[in-house]
TORTORKE-782183 format. One record per residue (C-alpha): residue in three letters; chain; x, y, z. Coordinates in Angstrom, 1 decimal, always signed. Example, Ala and Ser with C-alpha at 12.3 -4.5 7.8 and 13.67 -1.06 7.14 Angstrom:
% TORTORKE-782183
+---------+--------+--------+--------+--------+
| residuo | cadena |     px |     py |     pz |
+---------+--------+--------+--------+--------+
|     ALA |      A |  +12.3 |   -4.5 |   +7.8 |
|     SER |      A |  +13.7 |   -1.1 |   +7.1 |
+---------+--------+--------+--------+--------+
% end
This chain:
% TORTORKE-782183
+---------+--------+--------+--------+--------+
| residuo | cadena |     px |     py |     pz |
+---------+--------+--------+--------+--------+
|     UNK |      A |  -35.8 |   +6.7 |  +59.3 |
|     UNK |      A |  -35.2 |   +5.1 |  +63.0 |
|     UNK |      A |  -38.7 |   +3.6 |  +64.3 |
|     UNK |      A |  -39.6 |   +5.3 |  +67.6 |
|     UNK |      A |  -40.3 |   +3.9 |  +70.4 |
|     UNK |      A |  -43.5 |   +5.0 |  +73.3 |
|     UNK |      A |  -41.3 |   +4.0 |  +75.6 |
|     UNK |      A |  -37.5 |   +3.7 |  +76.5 |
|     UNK |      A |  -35.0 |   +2.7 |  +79.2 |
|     UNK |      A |  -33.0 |   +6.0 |  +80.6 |
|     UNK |      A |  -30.8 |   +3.3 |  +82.7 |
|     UNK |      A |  -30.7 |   +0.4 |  +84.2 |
|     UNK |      A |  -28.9 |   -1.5 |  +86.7 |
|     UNK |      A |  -28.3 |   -3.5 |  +90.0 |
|     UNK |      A |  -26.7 |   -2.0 |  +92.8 |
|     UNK |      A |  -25.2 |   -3.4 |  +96.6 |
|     UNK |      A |  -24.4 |   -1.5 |  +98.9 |
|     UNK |      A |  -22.0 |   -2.7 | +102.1 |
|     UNK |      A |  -21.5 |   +1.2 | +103.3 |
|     UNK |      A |  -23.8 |   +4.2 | +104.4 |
|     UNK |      A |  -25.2 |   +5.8 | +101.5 |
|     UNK |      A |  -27.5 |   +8.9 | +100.7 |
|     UNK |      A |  -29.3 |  +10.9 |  +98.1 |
|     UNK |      A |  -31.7 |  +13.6 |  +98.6 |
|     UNK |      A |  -32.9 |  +15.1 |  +95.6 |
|     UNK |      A |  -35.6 |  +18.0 |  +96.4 |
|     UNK |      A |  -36.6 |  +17.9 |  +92.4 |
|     UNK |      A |  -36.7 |  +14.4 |  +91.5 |
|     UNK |      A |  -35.4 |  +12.9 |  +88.6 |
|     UNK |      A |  -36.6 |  +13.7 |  +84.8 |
|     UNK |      A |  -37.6 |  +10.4 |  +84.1 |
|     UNK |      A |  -39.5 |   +7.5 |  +86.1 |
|     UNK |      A |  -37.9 |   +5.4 |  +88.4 |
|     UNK |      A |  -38.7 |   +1.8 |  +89.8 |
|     UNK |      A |  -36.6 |   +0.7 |  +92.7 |
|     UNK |      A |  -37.2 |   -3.0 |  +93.7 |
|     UNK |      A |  -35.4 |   -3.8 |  +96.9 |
|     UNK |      A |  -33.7 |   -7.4 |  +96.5 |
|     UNK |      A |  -31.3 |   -7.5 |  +99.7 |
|     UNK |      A |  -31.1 |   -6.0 | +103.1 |
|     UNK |      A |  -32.9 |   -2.8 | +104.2 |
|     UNK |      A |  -32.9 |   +0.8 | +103.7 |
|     UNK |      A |  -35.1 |   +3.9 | +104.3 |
|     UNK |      A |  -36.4 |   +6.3 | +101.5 |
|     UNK |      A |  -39.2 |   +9.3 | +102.2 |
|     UNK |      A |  -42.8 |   +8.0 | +101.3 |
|     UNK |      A |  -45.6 |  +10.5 | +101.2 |
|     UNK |      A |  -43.3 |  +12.7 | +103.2 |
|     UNK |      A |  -42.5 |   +9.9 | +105.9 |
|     UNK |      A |  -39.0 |   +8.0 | +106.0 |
|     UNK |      A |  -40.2 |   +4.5 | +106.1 |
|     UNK |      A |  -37.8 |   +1.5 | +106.2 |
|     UNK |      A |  -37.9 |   -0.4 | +102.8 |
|     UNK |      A |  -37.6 |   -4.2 | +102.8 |
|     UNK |      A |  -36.6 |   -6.9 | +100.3 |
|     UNK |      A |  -39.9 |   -7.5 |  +97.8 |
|     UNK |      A |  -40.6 |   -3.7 |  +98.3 |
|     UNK |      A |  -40.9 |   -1.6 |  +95.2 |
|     UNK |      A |  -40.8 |   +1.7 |  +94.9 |
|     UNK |      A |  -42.4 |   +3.8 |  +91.5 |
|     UNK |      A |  -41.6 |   +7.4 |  +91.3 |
|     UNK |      A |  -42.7 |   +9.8 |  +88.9 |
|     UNK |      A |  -40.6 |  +12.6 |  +87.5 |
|     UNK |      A |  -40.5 |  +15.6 |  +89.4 |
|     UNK |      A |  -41.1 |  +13.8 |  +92.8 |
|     UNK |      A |  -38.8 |  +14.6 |  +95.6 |
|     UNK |      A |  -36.5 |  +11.3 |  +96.0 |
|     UNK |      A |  -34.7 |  +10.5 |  +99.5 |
|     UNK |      A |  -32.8 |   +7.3 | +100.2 |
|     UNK |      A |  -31.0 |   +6.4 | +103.1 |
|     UNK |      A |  -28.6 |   +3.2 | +103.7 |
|     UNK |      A |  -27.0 |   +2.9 | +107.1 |
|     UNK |      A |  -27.0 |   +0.6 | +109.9 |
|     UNK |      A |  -29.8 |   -1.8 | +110.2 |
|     UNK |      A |  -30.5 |   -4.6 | +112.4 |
|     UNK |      A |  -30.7 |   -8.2 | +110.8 |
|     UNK |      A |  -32.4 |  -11.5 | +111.3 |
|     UNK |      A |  -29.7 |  -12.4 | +113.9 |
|     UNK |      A |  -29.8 |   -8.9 | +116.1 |
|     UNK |      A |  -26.7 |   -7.4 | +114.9 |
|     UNK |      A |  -26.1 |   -4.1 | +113.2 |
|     UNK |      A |  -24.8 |   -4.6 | +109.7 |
|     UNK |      A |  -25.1 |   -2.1 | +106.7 |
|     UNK |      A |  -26.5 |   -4.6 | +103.4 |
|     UNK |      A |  -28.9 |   -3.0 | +101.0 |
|     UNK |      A |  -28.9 |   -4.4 |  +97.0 |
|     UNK |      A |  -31.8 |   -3.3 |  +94.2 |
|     UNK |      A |  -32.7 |   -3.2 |  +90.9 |
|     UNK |      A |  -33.2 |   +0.1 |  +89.4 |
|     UNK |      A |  -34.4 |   +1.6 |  +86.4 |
|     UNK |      A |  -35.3 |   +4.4 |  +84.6 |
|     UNK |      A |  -37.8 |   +4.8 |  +82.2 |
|     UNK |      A |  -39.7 |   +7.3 |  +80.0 |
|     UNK |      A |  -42.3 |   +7.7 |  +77.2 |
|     UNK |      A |  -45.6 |   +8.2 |  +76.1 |
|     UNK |      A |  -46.7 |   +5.0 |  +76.8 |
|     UNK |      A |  -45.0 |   +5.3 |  +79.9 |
|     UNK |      A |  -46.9 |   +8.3 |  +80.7 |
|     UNK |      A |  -50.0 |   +7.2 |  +79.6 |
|     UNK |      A |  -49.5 |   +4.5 |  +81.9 |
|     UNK |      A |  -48.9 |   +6.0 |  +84.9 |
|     UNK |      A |  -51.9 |   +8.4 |  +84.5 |
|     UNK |      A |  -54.5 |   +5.8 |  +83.8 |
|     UNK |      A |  -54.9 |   +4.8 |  +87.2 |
|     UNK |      A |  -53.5 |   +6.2 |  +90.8 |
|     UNK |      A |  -50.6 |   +3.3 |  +92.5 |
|     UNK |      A |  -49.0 |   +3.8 |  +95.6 |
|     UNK |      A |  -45.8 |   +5.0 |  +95.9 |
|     UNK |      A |  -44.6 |   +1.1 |  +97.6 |
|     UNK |      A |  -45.9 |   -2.0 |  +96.6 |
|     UNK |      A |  -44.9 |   -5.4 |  +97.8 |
|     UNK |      A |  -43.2 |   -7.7 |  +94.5 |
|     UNK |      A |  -42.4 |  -11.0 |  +95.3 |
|     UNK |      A |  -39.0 |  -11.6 |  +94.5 |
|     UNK |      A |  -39.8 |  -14.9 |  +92.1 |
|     UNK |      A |  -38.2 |  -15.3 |  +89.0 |
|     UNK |      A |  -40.9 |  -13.8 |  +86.9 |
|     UNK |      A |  -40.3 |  -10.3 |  +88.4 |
|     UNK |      A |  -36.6 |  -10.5 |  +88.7 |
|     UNK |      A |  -36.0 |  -11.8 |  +84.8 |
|     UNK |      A |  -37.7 |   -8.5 |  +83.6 |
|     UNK |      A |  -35.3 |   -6.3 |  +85.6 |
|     UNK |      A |  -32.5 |   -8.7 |  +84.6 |
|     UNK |      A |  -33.3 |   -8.2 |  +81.1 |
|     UNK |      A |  -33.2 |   -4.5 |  +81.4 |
|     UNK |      A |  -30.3 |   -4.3 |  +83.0 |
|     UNK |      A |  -28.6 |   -6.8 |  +80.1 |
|     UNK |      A |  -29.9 |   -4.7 |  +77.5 |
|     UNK |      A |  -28.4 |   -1.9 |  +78.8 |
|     UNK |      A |  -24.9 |   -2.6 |  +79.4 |
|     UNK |      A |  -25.1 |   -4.0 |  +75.5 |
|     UNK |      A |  -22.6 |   -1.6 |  +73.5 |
|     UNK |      A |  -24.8 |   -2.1 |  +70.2 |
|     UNK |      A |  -28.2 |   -2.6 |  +70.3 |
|     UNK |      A |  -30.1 |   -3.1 |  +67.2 |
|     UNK |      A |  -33.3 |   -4.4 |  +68.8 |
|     UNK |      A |  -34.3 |   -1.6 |  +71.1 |
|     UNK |      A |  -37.8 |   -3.2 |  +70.9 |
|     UNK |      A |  -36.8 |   -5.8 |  +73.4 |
|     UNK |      A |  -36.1 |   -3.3 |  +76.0 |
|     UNK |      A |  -39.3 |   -1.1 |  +75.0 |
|     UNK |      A |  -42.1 |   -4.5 |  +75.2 |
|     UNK |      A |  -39.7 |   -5.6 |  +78.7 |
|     UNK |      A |  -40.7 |   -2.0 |  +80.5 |
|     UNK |      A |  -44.1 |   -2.6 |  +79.3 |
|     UNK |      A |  -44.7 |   -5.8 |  +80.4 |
|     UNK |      A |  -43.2 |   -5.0 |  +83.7 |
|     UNK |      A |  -45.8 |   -2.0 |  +83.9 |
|     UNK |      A |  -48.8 |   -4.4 |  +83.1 |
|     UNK |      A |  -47.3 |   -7.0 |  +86.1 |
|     UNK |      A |  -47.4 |   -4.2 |  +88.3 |
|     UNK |      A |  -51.2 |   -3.4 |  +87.9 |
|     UNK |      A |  -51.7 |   -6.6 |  +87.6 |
|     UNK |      A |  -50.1 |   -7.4 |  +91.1 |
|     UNK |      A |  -52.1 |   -4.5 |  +92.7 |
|     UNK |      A |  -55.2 |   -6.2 |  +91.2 |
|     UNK |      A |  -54.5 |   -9.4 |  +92.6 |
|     UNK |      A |  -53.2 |   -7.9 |  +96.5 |
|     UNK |      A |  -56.6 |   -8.3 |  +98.9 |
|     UNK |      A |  -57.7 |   -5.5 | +100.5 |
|     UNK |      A |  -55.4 |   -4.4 | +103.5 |
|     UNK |      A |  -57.0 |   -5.2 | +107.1 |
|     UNK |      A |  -55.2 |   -5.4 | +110.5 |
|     UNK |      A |  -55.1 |   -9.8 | +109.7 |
|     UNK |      A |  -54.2 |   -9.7 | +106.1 |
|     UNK |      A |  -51.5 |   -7.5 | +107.0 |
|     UNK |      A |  -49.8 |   -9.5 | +110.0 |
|     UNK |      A |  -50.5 |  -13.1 | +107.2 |
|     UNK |      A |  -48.4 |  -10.5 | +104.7 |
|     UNK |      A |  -45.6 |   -9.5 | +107.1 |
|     UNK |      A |  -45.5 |  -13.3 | +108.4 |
|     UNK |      A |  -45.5 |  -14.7 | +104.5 |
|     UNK |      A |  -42.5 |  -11.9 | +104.2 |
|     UNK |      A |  -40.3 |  -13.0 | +106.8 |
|     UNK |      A |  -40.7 |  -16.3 | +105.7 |
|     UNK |      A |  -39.2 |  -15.7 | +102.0 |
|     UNK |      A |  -36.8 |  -13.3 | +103.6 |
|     UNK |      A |  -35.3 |  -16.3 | +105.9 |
|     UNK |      A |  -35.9 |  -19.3 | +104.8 |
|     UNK |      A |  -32.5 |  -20.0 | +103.7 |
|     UNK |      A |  -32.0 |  -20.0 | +107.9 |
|     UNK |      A |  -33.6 |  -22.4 | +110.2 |
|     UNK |      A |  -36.3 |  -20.7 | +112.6 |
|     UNK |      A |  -39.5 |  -21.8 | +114.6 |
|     UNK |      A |  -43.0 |  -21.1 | +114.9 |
|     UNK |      A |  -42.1 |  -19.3 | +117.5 |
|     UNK |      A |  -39.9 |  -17.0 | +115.6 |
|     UNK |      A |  -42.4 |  -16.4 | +113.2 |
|     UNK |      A |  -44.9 |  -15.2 | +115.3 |
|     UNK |      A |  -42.3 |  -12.9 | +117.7 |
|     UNK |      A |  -41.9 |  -11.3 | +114.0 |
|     UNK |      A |  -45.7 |   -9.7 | +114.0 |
|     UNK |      A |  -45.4 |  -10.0 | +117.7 |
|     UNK |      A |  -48.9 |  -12.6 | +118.2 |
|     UNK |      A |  -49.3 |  -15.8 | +120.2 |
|     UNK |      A |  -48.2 |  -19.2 | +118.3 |
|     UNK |      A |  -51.7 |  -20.3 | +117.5 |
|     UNK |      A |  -52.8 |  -16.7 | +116.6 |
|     UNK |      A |  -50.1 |  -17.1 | +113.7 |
|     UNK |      A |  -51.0 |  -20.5 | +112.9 |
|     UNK |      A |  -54.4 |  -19.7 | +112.5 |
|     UNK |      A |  -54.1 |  -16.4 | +110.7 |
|     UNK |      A |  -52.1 |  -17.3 | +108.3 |
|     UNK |      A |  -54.0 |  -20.7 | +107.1 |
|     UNK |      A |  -56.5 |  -18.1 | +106.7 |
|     UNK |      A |  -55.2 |  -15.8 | +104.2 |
|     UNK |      A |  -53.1 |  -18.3 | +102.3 |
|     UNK |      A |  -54.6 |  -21.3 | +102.8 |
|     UNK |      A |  -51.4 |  -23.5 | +103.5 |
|     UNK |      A |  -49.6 |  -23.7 | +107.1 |
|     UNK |      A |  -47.1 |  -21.7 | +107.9 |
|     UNK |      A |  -44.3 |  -24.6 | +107.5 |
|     UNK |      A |  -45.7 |  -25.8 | +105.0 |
|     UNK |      A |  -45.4 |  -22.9 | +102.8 |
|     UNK |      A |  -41.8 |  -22.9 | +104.3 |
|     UNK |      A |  -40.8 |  -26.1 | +102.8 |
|     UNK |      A |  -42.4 |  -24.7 |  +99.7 |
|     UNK |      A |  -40.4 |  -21.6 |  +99.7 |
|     UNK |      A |  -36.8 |  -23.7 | +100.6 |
|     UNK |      A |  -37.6 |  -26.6 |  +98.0 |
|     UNK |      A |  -37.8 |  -23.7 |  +95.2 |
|     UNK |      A |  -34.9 |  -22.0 |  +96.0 |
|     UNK |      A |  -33.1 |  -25.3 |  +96.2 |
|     UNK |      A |  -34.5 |  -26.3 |  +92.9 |
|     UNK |      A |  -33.0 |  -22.7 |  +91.6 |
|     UNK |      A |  -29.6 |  -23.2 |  +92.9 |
|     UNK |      A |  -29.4 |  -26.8 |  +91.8 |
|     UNK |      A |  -29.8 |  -25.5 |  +88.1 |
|     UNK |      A |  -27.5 |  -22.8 |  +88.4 |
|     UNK |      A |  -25.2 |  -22.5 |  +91.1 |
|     UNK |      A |  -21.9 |  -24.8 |  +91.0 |
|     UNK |      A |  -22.9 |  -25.4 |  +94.9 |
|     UNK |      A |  -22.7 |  -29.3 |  +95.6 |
|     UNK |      A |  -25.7 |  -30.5 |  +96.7 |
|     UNK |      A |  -24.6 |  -30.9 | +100.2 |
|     UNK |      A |  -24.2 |  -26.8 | +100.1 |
|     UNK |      A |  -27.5 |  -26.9 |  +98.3 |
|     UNK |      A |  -29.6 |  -28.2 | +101.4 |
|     UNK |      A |  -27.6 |  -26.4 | +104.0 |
|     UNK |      A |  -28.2 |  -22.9 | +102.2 |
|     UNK |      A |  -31.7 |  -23.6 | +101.5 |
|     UNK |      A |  -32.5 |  -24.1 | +104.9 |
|     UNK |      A |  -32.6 |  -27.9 | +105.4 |
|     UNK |      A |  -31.0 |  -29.4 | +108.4 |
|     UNK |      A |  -29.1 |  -32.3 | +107.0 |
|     UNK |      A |  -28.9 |  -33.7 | +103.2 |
|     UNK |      A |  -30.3 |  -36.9 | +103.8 |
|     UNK |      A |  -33.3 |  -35.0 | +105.2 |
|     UNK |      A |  -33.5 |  -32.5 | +102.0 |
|     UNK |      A |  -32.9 |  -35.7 |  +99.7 |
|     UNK |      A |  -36.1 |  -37.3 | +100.5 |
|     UNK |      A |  -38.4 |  -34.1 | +101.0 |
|     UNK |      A |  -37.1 |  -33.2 |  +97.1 |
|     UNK |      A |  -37.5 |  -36.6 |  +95.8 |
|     UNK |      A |  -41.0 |  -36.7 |  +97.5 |
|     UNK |      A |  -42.1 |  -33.6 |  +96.3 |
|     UNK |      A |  -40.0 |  -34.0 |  +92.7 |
|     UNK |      A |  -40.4 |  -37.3 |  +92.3 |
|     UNK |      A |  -36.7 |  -37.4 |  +91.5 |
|     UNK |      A |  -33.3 |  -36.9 |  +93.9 |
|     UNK |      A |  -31.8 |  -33.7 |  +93.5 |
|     UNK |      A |  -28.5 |  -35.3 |  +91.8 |
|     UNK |      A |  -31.3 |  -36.9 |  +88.6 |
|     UNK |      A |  -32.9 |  -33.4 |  +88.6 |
|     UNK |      A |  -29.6 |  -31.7 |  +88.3 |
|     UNK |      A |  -28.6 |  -34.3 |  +85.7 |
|     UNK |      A |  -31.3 |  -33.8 |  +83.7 |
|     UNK |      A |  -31.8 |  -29.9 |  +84.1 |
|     UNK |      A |  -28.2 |  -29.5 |  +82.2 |
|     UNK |      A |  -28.4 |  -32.3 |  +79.6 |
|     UNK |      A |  -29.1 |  -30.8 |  +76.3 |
|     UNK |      A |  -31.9 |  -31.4 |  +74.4 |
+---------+--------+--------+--------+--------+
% end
């Protein structure tokens, strides 16, 4: 006899989108579905509102619940109208599933930051279900779990929403969503639309760091990422990351690292 699982993956997968797309489905689907938004923007109907969805936004719909997504032409970080939208989706069901969802009442949206200990559980979904045999379903079954548990646990951890908390938010969000480009204070602030020290000060507030600061934090980790596993040559590391020159990027990762980004590469892909 086959063990049975409390919950299961329906399907799973990653999809980009470089053309206008849309589905409307008045009856939902039959299973659960969580959308996480990792590229660009869309727009999908949220307590009966369509309401633009941006990268770190996830989405959690339960079966039965009327489902509309548009993708079409959106504005970008540089003022021009370009159509780019890429998420992870999956589908889930269960009892434990169910059970889940019914223990407490989430939003329909919630903000995940797109680090790698979100993205690896969608990742491994995905994997699992493009494998043609799968004699270990129970990887996939504890994955959707744990992924359930890190969304409560993230609405546990989010402070409750007031008119500064929110701007700090949208500011901390444009941040991750350009750091890879170089911007100013000024830029920054024109985002939430406040004054330069407003901005300064509100978000040293709520996070505690300054707003470049957190910046550097944000561009040294995804530099650190792409050294590891991208074949980019450093060079192409700093200038993707956001740093202006390499010789700049050298000495903010060796001061931060304590080694140069070549002995960090070195050593990230020696065997052990």
């Amino acid at each position: 006899m086959e063990p049975s699982f409390t919950s299961q993956v329906v399907a799973a997968d990653f999809s980009f989108h470089r053309k206008p797309f849309e589905m409307t489905l008045p009856d939902g689907f039959d299973s659960y579905l969580m959308r996480l938004q990792t590229n660009g923007r869309c727009r999908a109907v949220i307590d009966g509102e369509l309401v633009h969805i941006e990268p770190g936004d996830l989405l959690i719909c339960h079966p039965g619940q009327p489902y509309e997504l548009k993708i079409d032409d959106e504005l970008n970080a540089h003022g021009e109208l370009t159509i780019e939208s890429g998420d992870y989706h999956i589908f889930i069901k269960g009892d434990w599933v169910d059970a889940w969802w019914n223990a407490v009442k989430r939003p329909a949206k919630i903000r995940m930051p797109l680090e790698e200990r979100y993205l690896s559980h969608f990742r491994s979904l995905v994997l699992e279900q493009r494998r043609i045999t799968n004699p270990y379903p129970q990887i996939a079954d504890y994955t959707v779990r744990i992924l359930c548990l890190e969304v409560d646990r993230l609405l546990s951890e989010q402070p409750s929403t007031t008119p500064k908390t929110y701007l700090a938010y949208r500011m901390k969000n444009y941040i991750e969503e350009n750091a890879s480009s170089m911007f100013k204070l000024e830029d920054v602030a024109g985002h939430v639309g406040i004054s330069v020290s407003r901005a300064v000060h509100l978000f040293k507030e709520a996070f505690g760091t300054t707003i470049m600061q957190y910046t550097m934090e944000v561009r040294l980790n995804m530099a650190k990422e792409r050294i590891v596993f991208s074949p980019l040559s450093l060079e192409d590391v700093a200038e993707t990351s956001g740093f202006a020159s390499y010789t700049y990027f050298h000495r903010v990762f060796r001061s931060r690292f304590g080694v140069s980004p070549k002995q960090y590469r070195m050593a990230s892909r020696t065997p052990t």
